[in-house]
Each structure stands twice: as structure tokens, then as C-alpha cells.
N, C-alpha and C positions, 0 to 999 in steps of 0.2 A: 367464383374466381373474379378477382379485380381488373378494369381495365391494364393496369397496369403491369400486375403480372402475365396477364393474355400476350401484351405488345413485347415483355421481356422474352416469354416463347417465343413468341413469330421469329424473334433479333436473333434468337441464338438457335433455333433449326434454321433461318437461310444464313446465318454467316457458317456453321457447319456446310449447308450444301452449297455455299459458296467455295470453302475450303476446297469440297472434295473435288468436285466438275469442275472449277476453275474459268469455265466458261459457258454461255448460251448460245444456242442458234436458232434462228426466226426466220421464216422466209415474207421477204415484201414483192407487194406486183407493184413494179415501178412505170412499166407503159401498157396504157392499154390504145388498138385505135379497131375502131367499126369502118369496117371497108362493104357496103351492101349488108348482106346477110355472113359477113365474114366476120371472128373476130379474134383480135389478135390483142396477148398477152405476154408480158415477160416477169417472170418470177426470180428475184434474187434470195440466195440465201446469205443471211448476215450474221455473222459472231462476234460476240461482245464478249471482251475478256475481264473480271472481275479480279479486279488486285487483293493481293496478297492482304493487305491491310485494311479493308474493307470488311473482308470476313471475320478477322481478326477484329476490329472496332465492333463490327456486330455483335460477338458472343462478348466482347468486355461490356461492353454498355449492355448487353440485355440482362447479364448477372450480376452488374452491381444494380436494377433495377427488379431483380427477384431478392437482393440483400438488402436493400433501402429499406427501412421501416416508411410507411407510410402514414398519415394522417386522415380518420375518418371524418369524415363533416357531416 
């Protein structure tokens, strides 16, 4: 398989599971402080929402890059 049809997959399974989820969530530790032997942390959880259009450019662009003929060298 050619790099480029590899990368046309990638495009077009995450602009599908962009489609479906819609969104992610991650959690970040934003403070940490050392008090002695104490320690103390704060975990935020963060969601980033993936637009509609985004998904949608993914799977365009990854299938006209499995359609493209390509040039061997």
C-alpha cells in the first residue's frame, strides 16, 4: 500500500468517527503543589468539539486521494 492511500484511510476513518462522536474528552492536571510529604493535584476534564465540516473535509479529501491516480518515480 502507498503512503498515500495509507493517509487517504487515516482521513476518512477519523472524519467518520469525527462524524459519529462529535466530540472528545481528555483530562489535564492543571495545578500541582508539594506541601512536605503532601501532594496535591487538580485534574480538569476538557471537551473539544469537532465541527461538522471538518469530518466532512476529511472523508472528501481522503477519497479524492484514494481516486487520484498517482505517479510512480
Amino acid at each position: 500500500m502507498s503512503t498515500a492511500k495509507g493517509v487517504a484511510i487515516v482521513l476518512i476513518v477519523a472524519g467518520i468517527v469525527g462524524l459519529m462522536y462529535g466530540k472528545f474528552v481528555y483530562t489535564k492536571d492543571t495545578h500541582k503543589a508539594q506541601i512536605g510529604s503532601v501532594e496535591l493535584s487538580v485534574q480538569e476534564k476538557r471537551t473539544v468539539n469537532v465541527p461538522l465540516w471538518a469530518g466532512v473535509g476529511a472523508i472528501v479529501v481522503g477519497g479524492a486521494l484514494l481516486l487520484v491516480p498517482h505517479k510512480k518515480s
